[in-house]
FIDORO-414914 format. One line per 2 residues: number of its first residue (from 0); for each residue x, y, z of C-alpha. Coordinates in Angstrom, 3 decimals, decimal comma, m for minus. Layout:
BEGIN
NUM	X:Y:Z; ...
This chain:
BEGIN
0	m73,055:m24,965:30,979; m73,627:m21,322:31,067
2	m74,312:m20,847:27,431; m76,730:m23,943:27,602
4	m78,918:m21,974:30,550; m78,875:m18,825:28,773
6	m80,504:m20,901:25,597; m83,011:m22,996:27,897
8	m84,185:m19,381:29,493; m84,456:m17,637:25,614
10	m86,830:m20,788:25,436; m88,973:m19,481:28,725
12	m89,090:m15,933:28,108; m91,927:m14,407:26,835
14	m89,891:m10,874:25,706; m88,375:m10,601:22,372
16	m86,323:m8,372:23,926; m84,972:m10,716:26,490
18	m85,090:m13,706:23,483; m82,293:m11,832:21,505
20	m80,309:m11,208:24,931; m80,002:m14,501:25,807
22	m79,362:m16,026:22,232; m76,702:m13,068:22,023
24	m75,124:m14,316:25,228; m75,094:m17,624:23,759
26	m73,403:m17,442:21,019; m70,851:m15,019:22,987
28	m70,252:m17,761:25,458; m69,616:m20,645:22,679
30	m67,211:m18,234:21,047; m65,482:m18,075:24,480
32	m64,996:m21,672:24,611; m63,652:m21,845:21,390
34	m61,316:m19,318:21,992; m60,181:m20,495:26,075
36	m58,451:m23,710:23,714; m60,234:m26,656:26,798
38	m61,003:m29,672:25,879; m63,655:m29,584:29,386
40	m65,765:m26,690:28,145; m66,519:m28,855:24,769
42	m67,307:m31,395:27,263; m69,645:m28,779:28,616
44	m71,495:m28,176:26,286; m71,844:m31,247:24,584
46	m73,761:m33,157:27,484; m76,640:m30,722:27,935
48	m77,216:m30,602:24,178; m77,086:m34,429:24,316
50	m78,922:m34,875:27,588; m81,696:m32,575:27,488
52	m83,880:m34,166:24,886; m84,563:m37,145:26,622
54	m84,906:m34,871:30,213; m87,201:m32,091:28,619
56	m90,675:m32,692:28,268; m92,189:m29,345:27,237
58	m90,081:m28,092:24,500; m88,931:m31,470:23,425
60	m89,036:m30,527:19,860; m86,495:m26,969:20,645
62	m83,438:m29,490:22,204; m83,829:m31,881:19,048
64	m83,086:m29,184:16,725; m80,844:m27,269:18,995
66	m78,763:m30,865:19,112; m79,380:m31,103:15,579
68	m77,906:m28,105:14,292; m74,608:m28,641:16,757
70	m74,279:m31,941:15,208; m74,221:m30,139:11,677
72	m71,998:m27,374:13,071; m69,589:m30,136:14,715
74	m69,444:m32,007:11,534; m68,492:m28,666:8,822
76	m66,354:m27,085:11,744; m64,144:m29,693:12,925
78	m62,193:m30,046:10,004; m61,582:m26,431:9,899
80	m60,787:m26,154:13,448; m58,258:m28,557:13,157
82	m56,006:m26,998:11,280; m55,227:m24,460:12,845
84	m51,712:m25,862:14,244; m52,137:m23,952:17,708
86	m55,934:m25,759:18,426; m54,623:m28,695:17,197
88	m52,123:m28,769:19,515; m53,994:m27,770:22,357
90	m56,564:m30,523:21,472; m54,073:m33,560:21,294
92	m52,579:m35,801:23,516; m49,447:m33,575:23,338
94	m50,701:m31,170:25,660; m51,920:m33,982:28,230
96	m48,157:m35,918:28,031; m46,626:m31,950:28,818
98	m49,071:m31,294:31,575; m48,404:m35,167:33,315
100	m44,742:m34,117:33,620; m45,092:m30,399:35,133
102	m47,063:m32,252:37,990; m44,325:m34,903:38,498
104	m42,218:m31,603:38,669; m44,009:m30,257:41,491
106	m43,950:m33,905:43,598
């Protein structure tokens, strides 16, 4: 959600300066949810991009591209994310099946 604010205030700001900060901070914070292996922060970022479009009157045309280009990221990285064995893993329903009986553990 963070990354997504950081990208809607680079669209605000006036300052170059500031521009390249936030778009810096973007990209920092997507790398960080690639690299934290959830399944929520995909989540996370995925609605806004969706969402905002349709919500956003002023600088419709920014969000369509902005959910244009993830969908052309999604599409060429996916494949390549997926196989590495470890992301996989994390990704699957292997780690949900795991997690379900470390609670029933704890009851």
């Amino acid at each position: 959600m963070t990354a997504f604010l950081a990208f809607h205030f680079a669209a605000w700001t006036e300052s170059t300066r500031a521009k390249v900060f936030y778009y810096i901070a973007v990209v920092i914070m997507v790398l960080a949810v690639y690299f934290a292996y959830s399944r929520t922060g995909y989540i996370a970022l995925a609605i806004p991009v969706l969402v905002m479009p349709f919500v956003v009157r002023s600088s419709r045309l920014r969000y369509v591209a902005l959910s244009g280009m993830a969908v052309c990221v999604l599409v060429m990285a996916v494949p390549m994310m997926l196989q590495n064995k470890q992301f996989f893993h994390r990704m699957t329903k292997d780690t949900v099946s795991i997690r379900v009986k470390i609670n029933e553990s704890f009851r």
